[in-house]
Biopython code that builds the backbone (N, CA, C, O; Angstrom):
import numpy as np
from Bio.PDB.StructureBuilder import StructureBuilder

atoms = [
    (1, "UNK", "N", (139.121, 30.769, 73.403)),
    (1, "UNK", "CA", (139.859, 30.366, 74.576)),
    (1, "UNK", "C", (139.078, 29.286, 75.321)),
    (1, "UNK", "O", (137.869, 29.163, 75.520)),
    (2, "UNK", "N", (140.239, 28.458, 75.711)),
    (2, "UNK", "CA", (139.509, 27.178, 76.576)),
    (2, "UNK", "C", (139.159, 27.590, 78.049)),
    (2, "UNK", "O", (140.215, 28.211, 78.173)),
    (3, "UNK", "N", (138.564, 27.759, 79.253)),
    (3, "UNK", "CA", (138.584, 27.733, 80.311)),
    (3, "UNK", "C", (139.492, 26.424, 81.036)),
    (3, "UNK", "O", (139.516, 25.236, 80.717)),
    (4, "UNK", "N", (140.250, 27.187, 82.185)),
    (4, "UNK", "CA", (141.145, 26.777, 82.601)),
    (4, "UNK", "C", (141.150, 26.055, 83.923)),
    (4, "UNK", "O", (141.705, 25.095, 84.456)),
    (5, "UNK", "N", (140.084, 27.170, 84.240)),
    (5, "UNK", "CA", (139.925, 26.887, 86.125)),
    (5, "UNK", "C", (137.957, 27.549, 86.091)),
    (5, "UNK", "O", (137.520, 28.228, 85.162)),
    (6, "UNK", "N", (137.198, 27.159, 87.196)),
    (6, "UNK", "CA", (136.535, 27.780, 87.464)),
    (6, "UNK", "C", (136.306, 29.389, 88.145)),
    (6, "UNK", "O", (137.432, 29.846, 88.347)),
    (7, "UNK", "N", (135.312, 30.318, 88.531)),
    (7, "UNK", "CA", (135.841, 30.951, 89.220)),
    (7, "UNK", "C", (135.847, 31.103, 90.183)),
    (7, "UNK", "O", (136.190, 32.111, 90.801)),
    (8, "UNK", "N", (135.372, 29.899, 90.637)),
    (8, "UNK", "CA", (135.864, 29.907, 92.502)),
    (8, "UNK", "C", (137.047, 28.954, 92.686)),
    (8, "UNK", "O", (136.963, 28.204, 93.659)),
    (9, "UNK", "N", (137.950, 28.875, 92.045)),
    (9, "UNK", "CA", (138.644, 27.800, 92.648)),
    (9, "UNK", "C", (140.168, 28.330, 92.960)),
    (9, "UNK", "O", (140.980, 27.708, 93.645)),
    (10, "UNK", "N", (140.374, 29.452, 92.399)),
    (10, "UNK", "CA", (141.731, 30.865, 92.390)),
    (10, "UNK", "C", (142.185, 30.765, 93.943)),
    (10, "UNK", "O", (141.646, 31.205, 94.958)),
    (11, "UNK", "N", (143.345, 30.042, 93.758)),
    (11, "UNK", "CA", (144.266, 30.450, 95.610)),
    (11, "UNK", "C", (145.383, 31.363, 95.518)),
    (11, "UNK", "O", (145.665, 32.178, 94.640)),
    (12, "UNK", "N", (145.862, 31.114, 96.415)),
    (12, "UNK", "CA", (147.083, 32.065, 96.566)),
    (12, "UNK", "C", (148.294, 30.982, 95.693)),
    (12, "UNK", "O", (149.219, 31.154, 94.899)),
    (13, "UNK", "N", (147.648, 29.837, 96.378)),
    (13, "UNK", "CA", (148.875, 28.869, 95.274)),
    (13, "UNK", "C", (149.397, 29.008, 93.768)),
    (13, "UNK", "O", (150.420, 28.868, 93.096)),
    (14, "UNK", "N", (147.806, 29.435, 93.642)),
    (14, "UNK", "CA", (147.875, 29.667, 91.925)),
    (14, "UNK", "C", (148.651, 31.046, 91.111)),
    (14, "UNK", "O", (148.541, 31.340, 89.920)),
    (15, "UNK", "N", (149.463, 31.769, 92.190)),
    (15, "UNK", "CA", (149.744, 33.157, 91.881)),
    (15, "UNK", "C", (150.927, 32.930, 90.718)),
    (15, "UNK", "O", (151.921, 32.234, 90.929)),
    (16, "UNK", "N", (150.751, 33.397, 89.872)),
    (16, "UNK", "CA", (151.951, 33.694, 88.964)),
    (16, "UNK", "C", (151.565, 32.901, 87.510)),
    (16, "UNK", "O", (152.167, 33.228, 86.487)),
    (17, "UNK", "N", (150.212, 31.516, 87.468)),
    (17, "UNK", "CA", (149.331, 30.924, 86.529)),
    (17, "UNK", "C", (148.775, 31.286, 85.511)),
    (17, "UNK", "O", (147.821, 31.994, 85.833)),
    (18, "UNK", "N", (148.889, 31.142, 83.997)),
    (18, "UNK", "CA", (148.072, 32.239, 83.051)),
    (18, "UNK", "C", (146.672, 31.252, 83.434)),
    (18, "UNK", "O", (146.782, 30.060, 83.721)),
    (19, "UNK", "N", (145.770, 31.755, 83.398)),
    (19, "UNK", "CA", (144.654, 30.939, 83.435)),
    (19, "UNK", "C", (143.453, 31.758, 82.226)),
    (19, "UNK", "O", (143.546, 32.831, 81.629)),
    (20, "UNK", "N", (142.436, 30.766, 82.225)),
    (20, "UNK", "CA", (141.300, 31.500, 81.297)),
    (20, "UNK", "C", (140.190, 31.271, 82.119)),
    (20, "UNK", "O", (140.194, 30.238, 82.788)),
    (21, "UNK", "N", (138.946, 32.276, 82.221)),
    (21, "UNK", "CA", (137.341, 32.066, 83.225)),
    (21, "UNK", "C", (136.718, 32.285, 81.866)),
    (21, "UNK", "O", (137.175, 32.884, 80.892)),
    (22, "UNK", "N", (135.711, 31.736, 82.008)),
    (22, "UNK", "CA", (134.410, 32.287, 81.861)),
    (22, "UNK", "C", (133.461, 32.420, 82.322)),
    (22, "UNK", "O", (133.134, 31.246, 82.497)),
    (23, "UNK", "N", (132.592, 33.067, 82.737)),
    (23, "UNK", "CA", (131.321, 33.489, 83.504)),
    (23, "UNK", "C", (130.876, 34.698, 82.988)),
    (23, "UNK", "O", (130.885, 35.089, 81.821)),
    (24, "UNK", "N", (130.479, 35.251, 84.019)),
    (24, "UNK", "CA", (129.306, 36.921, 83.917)),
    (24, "UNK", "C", (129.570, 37.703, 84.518)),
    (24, "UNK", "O", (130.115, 37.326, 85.556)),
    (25, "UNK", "N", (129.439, 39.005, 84.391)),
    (25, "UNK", "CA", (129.967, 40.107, 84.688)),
    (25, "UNK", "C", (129.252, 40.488, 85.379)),
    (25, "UNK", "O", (128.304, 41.138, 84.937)),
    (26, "UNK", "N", (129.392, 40.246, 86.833)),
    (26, "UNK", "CA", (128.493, 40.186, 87.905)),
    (26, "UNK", "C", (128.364, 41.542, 88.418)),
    (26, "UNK", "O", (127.261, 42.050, 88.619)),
    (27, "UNK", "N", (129.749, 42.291, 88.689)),
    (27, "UNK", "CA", (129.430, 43.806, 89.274)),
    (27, "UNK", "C", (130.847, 44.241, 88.738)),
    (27, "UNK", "O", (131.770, 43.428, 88.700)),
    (28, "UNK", "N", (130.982, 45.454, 88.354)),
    (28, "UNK", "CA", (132.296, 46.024, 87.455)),
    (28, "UNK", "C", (132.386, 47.578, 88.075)),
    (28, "UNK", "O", (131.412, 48.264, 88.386)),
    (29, "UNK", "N", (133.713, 47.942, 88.171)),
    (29, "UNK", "CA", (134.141, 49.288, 88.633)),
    (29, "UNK", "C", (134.738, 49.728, 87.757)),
    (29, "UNK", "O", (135.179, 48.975, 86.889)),
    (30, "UNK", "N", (134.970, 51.290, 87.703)),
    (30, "UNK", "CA", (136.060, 51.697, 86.931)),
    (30, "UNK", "C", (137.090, 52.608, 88.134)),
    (30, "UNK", "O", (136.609, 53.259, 89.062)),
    (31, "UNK", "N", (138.383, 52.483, 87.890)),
    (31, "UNK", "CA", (139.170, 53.563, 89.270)),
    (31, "UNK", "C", (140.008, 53.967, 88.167)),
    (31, "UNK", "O", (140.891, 53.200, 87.782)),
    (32, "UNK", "N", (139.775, 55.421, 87.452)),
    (32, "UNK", "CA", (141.030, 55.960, 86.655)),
    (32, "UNK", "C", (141.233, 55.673, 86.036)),
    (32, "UNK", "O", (142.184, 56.259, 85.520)),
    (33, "UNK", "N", (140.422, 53.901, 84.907)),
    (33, "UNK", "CA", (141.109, 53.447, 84.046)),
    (33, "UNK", "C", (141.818, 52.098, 84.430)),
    (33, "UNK", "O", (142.246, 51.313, 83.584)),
    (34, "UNK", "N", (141.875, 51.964, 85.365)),
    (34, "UNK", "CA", (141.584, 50.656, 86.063)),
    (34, "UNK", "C", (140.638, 49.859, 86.303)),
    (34, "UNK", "O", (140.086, 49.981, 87.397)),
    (35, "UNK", "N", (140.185, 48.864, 85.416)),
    (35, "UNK", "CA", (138.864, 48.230, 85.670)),
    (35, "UNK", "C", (138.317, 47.431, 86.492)),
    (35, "UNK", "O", (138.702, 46.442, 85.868)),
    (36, "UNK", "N", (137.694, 46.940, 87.438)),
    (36, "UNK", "CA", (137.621, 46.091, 88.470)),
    (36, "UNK", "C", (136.528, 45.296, 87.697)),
    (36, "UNK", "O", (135.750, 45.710, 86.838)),
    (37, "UNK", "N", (136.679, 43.957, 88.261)),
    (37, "UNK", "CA", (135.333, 43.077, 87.078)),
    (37, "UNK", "C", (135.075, 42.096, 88.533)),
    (37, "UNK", "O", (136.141, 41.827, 89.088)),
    (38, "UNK", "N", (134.070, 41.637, 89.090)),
    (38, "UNK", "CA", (133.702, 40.287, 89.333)),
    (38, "UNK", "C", (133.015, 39.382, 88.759)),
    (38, "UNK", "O", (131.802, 39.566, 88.658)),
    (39, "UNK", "N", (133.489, 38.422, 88.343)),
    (39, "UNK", "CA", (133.166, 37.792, 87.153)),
    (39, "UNK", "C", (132.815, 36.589, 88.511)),
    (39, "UNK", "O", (133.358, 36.533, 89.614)),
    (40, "UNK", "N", (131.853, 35.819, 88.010)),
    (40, "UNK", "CA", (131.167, 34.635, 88.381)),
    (40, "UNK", "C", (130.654, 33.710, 87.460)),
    (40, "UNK", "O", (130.381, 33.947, 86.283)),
    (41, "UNK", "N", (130.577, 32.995, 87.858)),
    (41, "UNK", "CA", (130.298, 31.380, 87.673)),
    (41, "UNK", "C", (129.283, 30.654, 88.090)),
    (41, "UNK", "O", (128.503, 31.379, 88.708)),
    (42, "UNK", "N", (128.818, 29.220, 88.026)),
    (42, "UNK", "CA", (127.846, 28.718, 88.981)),
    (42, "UNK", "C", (129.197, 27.925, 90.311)),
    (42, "UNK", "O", (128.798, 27.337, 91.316)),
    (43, "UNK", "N", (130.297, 28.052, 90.079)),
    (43, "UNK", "CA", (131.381, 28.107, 91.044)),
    (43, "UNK", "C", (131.766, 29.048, 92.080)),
    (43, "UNK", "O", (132.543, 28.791, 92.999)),
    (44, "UNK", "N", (131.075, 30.340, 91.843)),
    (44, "UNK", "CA", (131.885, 31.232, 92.797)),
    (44, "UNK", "C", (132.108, 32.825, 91.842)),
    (44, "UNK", "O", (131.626, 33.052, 90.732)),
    (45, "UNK", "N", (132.731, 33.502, 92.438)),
    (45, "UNK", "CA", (133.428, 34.386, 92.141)),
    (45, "UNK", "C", (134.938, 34.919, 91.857)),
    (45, "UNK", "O", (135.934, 34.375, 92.334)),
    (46, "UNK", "N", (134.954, 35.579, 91.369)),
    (46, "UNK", "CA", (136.780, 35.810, 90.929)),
    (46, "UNK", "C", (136.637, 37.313, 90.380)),
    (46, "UNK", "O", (135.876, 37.796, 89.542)),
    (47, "UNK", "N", (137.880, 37.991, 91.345)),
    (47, "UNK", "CA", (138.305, 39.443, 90.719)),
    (47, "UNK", "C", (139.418, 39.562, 89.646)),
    (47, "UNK", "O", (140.601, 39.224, 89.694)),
    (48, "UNK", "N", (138.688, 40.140, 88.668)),
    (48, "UNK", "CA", (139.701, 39.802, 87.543)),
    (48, "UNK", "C", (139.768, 41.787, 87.255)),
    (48, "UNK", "O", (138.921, 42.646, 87.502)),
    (49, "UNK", "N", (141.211, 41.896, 86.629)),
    (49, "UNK", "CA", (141.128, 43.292, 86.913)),
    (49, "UNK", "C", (141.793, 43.957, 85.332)),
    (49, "UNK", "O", (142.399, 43.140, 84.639)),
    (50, "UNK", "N", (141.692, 45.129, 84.902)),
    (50, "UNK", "CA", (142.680, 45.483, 83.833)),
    (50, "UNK", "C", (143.112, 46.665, 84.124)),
    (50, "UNK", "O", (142.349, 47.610, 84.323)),
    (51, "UNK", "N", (144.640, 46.759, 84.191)),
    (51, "UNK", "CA", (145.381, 47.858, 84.787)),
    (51, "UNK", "C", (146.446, 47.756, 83.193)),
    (51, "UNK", "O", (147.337, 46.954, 82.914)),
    (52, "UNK", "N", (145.929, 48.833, 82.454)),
    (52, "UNK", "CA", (147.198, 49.156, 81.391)),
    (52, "UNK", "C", (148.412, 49.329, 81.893)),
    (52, "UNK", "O", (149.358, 48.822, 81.290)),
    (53, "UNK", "N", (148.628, 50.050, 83.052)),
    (53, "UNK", "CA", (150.291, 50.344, 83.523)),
    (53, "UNK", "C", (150.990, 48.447, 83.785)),
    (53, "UNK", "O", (152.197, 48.207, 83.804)),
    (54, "UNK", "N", (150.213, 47.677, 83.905)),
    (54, "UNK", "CA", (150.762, 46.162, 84.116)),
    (54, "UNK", "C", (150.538, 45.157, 83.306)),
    (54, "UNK", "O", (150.778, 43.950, 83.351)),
    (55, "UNK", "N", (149.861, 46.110, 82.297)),
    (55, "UNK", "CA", (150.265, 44.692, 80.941)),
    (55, "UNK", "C", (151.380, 44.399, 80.830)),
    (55, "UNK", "O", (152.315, 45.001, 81.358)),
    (56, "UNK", "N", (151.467, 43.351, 80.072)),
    (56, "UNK", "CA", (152.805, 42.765, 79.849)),
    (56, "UNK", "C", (152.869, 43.034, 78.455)),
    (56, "UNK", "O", (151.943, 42.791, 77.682)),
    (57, "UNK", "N", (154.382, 43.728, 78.006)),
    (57, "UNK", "CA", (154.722, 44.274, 76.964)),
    (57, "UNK", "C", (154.311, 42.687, 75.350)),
    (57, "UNK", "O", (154.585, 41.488, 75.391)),
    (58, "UNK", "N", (153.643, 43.468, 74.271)),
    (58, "UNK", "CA", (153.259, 42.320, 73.115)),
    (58, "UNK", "C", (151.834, 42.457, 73.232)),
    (58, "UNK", "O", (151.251, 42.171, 72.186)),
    (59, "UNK", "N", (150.984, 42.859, 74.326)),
    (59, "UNK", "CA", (149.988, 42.913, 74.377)),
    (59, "UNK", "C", (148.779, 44.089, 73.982)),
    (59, "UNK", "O", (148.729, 44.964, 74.846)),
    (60, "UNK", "N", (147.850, 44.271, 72.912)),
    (60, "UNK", "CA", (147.235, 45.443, 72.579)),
    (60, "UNK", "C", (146.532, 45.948, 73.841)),
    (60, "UNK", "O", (145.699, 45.234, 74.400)),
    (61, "UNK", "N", (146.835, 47.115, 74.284)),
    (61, "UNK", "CA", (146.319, 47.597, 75.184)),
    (61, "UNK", "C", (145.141, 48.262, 74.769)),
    (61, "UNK", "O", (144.063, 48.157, 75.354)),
    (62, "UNK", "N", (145.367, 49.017, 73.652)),
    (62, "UNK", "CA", (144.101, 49.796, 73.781)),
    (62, "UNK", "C", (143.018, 48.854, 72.576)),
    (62, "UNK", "O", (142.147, 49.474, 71.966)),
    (63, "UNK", "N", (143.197, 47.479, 72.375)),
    (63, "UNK", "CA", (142.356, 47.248, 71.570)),
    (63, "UNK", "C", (141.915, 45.626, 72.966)),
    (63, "UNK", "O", (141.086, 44.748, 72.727)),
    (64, "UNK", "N", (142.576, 45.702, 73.982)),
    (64, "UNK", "CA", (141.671, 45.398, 74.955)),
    (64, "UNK", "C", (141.252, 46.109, 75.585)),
    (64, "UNK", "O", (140.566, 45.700, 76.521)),
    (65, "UNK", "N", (141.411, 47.272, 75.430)),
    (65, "UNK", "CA", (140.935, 48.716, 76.087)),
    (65, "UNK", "C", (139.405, 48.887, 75.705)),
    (65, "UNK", "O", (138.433, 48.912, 76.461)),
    (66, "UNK", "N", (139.454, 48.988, 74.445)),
    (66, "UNK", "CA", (138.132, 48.529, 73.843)),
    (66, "UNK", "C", (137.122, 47.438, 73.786)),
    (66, "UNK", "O", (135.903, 47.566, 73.668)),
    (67, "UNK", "N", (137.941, 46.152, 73.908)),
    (67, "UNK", "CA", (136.698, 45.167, 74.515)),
    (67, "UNK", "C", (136.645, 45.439, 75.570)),
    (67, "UNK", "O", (135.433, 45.330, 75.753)),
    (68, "UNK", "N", (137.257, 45.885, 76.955)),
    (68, "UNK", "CA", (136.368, 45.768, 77.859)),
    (68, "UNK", "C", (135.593, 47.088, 78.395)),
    (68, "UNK", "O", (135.108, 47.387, 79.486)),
    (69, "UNK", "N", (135.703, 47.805, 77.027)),
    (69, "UNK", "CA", (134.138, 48.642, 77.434)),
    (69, "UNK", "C", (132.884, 47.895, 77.068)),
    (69, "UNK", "O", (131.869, 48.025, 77.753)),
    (70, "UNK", "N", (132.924, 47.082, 75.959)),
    (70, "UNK", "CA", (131.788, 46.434, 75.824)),
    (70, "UNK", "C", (131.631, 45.634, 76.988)),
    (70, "UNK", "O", (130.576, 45.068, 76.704)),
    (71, "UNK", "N", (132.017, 45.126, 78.296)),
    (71, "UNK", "CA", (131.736, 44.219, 79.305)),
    (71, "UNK", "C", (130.368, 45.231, 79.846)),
    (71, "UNK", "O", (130.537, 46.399, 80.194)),
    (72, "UNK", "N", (129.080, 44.580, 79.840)),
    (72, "UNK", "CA", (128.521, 45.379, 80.562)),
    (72, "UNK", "C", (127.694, 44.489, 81.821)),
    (72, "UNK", "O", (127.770, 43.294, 81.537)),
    (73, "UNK", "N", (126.961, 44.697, 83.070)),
    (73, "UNK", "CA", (126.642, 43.670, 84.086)),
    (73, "UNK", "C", (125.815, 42.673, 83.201)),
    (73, "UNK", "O", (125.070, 42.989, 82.273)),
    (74, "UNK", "N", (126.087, 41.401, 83.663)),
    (74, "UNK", "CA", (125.910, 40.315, 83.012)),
    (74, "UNK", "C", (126.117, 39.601, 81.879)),
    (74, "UNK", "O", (126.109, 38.376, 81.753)),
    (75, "UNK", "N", (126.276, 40.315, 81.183)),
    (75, "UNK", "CA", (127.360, 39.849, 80.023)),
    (75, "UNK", "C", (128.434, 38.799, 80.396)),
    (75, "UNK", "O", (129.230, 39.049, 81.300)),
    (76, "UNK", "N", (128.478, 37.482, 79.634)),
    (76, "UNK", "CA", (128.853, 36.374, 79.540)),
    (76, "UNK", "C", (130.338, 37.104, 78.336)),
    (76, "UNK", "O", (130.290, 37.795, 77.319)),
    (77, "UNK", "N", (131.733, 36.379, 79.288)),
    (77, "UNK", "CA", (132.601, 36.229, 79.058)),
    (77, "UNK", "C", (133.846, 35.743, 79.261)),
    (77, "UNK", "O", (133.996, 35.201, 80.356)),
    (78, "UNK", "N", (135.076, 35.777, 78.324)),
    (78, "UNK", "CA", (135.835, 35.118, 78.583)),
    (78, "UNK", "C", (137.265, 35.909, 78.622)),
    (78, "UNK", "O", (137.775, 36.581, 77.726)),
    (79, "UNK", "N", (137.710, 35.652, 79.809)),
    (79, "UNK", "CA", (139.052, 36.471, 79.927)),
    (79, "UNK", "C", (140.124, 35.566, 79.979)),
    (79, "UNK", "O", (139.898, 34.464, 80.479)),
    (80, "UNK", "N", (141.459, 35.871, 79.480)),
    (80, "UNK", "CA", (142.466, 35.224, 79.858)),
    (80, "UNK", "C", (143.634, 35.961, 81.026)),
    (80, "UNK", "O", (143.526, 37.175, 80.854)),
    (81, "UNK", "N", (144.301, 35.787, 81.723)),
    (81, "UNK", "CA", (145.045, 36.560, 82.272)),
    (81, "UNK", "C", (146.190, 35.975, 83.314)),
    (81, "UNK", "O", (146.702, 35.088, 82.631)),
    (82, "UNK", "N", (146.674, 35.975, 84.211)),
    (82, "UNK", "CA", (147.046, 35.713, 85.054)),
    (82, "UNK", "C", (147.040, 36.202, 86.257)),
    (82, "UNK", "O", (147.050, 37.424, 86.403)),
    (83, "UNK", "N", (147.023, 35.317, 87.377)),
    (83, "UNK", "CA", (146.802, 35.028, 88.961)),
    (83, "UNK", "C", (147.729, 35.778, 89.540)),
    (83, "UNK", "O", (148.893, 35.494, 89.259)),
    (84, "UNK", "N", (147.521, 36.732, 90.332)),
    (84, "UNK", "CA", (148.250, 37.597, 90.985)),
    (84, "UNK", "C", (148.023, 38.104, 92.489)),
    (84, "UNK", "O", (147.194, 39.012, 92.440)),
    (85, "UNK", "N", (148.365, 37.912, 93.570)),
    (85, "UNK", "CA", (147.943, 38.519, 94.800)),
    (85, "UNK", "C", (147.436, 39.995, 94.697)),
    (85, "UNK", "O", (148.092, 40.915, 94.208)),
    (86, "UNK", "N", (146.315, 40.084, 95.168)),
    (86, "UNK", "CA", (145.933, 41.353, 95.720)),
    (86, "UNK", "C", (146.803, 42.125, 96.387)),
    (86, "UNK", "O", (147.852, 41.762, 96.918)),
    (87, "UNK", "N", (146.198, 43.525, 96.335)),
    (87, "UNK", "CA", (147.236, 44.373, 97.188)),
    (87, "UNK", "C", (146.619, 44.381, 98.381)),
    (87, "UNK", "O", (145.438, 44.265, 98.710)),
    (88, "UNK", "N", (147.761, 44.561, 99.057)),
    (88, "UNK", "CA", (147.041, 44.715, 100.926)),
    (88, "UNK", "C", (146.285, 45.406, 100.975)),
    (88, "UNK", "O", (146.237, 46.501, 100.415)),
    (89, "UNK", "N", (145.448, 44.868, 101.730)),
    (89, "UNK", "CA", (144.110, 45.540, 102.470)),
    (89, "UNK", "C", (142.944, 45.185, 101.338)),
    (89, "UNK", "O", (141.795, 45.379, 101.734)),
    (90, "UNK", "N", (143.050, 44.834, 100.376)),
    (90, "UNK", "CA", (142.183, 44.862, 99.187)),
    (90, "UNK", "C", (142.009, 43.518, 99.848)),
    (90, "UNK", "O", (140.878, 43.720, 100.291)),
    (91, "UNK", "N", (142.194, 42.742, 100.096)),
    (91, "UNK", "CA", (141.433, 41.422, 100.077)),
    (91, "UNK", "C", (140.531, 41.280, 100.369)),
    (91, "UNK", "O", (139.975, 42.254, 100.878)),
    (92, "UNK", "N", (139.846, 40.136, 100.267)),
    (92, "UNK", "CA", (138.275, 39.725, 100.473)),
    (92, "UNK", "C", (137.802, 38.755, 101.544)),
    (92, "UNK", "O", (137.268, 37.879, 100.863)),
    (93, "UNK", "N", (137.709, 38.475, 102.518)),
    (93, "UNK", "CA", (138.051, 37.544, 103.329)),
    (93, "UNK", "C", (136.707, 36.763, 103.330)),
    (93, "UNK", "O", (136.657, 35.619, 103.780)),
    (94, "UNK", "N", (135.231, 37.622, 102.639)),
    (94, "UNK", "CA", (134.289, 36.895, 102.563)),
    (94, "UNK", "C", (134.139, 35.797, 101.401)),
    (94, "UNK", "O", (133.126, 35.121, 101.224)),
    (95, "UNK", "N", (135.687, 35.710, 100.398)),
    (95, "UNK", "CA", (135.201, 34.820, 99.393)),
    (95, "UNK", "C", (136.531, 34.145, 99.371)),
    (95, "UNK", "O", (137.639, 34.657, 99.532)),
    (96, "UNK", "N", (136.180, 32.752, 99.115)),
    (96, "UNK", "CA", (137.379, 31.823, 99.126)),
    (96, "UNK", "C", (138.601, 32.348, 98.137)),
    (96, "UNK", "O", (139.805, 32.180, 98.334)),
    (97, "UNK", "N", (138.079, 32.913, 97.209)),
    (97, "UNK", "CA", (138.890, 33.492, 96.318)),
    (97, "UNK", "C", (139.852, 35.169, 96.750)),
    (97, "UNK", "O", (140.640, 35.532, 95.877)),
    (98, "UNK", "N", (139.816, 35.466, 97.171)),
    (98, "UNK", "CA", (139.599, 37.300, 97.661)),
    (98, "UNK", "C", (141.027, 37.328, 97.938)),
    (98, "UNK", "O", (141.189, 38.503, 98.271)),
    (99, "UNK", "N", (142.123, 36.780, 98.004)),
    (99, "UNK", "CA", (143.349, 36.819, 98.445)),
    (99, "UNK", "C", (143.822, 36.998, 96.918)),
    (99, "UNK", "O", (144.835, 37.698, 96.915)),
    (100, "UNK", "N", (143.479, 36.644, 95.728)),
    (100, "UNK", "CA", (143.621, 36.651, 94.232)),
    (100, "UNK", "C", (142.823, 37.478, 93.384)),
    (100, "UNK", "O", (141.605, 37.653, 93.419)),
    (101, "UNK", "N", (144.047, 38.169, 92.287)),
    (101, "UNK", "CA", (142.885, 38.270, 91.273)),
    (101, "UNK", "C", (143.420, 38.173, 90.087)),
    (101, "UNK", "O", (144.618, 37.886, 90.087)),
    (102, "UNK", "N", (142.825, 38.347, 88.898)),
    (102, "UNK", "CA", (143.175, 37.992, 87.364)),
    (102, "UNK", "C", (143.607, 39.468, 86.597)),
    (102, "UNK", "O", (142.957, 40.497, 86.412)),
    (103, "UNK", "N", (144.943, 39.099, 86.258)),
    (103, "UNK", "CA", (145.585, 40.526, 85.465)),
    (103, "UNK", "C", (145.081, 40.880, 83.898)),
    (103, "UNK", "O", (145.867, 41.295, 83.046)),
    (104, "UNK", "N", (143.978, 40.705, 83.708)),
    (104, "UNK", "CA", (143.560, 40.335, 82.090)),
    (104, "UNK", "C", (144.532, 41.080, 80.976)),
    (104, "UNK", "O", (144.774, 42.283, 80.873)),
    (105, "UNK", "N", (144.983, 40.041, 80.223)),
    (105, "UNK", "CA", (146.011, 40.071, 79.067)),
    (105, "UNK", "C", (145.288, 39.936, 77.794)),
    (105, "UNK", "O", (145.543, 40.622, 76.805)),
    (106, "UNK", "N", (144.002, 38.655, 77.871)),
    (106, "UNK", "CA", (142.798, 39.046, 76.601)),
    (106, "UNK", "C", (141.936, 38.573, 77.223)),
    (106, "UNK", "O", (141.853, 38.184, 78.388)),
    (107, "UNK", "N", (141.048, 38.626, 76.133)),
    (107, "UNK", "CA", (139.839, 38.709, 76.230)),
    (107, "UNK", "C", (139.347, 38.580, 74.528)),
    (107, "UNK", "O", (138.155, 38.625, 74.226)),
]
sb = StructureBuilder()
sb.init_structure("model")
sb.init_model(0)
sb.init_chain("A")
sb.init_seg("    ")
for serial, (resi, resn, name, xyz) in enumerate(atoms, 1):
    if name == "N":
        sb.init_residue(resn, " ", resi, " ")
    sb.init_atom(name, np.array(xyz, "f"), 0.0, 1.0, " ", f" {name:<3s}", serial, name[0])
structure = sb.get_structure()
């Protein structure tokens, strides 16, 4: 995959965009199976996220299920996904980016 955008450069404009990052796996959550990733750059940051209930149907879930257990902190990678508003209250107001995040489709 080509990179598309950096990861600081994600607005609200960009919502609905397939885009591709690459950077590092700066700090990662898990909620239930829901993965939270902040992926960075020498640009910035970007929340890129993987929620199986919102893949988009065509897509292997559980064999991206499986790469992103291998994501571990710092690990250099590349996601593809698309730009999606955060849910309320989730935003980030300390990062230019924080109003967005990435629905990962691959990887």
């Amino acid at each position: 995959m080509k990179r598309t955008n950096t990861c600081g450069e994600l607005r609200s404009g960009d919502i609905g965009k397939k885009v591709c990052l690459q950077g590092w796996v700066r700090f990662s959550r898990d909620h239930g199976g829901v993965a939270f990733i902040d992926l960075a750059d020498r640009y910035g940051i970007t929340q890129v996220v993987f929620d199986p209930e919102d893949i988009p149907e065509g897509i292997d879930k559980d064999s991206l299920s499986e790469i992103m257990r291998t994501f571990t902190r710092e690990s250099a990678v590349s996601v593809g996904g698309i730009v999606r508003k955060r849910v309320e209250g989730t935003e980030d107001s300390r990062n230019p980016t924080g109003d967005t995040e990435v629905l990962i489709t691959g990887a």
